[in-house]
N, C-alpha and C positions, 0 to 999 in steps of 0.2 A: 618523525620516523626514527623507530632505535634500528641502530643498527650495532648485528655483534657479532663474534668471534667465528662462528658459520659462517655467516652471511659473507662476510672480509674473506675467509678462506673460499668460497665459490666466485667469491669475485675474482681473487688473483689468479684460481682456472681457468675460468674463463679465457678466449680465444683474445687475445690484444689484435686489432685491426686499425694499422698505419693510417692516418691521413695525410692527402698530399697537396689537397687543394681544399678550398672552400670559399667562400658568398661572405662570410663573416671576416670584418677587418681584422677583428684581434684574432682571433687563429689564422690569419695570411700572414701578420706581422710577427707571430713563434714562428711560424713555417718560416720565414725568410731569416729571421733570427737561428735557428736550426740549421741551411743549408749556409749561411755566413760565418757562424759561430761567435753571433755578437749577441750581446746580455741584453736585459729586459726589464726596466725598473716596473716593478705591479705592486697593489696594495693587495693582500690576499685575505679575504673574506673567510676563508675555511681553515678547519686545523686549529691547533690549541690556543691563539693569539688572533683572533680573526681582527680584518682592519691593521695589518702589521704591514709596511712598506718592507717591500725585499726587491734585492736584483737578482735574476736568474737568468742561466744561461742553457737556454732549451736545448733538447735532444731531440726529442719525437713528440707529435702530437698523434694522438691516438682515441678509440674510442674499446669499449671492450663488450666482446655479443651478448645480447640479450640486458644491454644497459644503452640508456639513453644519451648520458653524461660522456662530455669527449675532457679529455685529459691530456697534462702537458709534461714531460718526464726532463726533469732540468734538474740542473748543479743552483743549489743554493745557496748563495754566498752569506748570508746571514747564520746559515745553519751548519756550515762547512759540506754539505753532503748531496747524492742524491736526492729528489723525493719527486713524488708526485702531487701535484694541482689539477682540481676540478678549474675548467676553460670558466663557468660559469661563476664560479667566486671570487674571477681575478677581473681586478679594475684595471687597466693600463695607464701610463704618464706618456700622455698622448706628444704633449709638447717635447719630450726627449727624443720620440719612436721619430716624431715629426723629423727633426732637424736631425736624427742618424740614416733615414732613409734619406735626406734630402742629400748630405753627403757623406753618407757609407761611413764616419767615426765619429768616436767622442766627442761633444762640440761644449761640455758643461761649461765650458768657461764662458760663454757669451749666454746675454739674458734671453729669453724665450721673443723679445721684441727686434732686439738684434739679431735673433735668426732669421727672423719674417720679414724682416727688410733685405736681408742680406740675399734671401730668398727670392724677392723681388726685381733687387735691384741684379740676379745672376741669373736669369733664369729669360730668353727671349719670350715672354708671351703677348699676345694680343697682335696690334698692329704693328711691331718689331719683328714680329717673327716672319709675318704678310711681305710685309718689305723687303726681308733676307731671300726670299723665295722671288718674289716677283724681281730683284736687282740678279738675282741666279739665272734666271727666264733670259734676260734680256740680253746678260751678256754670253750667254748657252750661242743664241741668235745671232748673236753679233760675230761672232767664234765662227759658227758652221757657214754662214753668208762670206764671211774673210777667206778661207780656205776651201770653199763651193766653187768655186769660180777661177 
């Protein structure tokens, strides 16, 4: 598909319409990136260098009327500046987004295996967590039966 100097100038008339939510993990993980203002390592598929690793630090995701294509509007640390990314040309570095969601900062220093354990071993799931709740039950019970009477 060419696309030229028109086309680019109806595009940027076009109505820009905010996204705030969405079904898809990598536009929840800009979005959150967005309302945190924490960066976002992606490999970007489009634009003059496609397949080029960058860190960006989202603004707004967006889509614009009568276009299909939703869009991420971020400070580009490789390029010093603004720009915009098409959602669909950006790969994300899942194991970083993994371990900054997990806890809210920068974690590079530790390897992607030492997150996952650390993750593990910090995190009550399964029948740890059962036992926190049922030892909670009991002494609730134990409490309201002592001061019932």
């Amino acid at each position: 598909m060419s696309f030229d100097a028109n086309d680019l100038e109806e595009w940027r008339k076009s109505e820009r319409i905010n996204i705030t939510s969405s079904r898809n993990s990598l536009i929840n993980s800009l979005l959150d990136a967005c309302r945190n203002g924490s960066e976002v390592n992606i490999t970007y598929y489009g634009g003059s260098t496609p397949g080029e690793s960058r860190t960006i630090c989202p603004a707004t995701v967006f889509r614009k009327r009568g276009y299909d294509a939703i869009y991420v509007e971020a400070f580009c640390k490789k390029r010093g500046e603004n720009r915009i990314f098409r959602v669909d040309q950006i790969n994300q570095d899942n194991r970083e987004q993994y371990a900054r969601k997990a806890w809210g900062r920068n974690i590079r220093g530790r390897s992607y295996n030492e997150e996952i354990q650390s993750a593990h071993r910090a995190s009550p799931g399964g029948s740890g967590c059962l036992l926190f709740i049922i030892v909670g039950l009991i002494l609730a019970a134990l409490f309201y039966s002592l001061f019932q009477g």
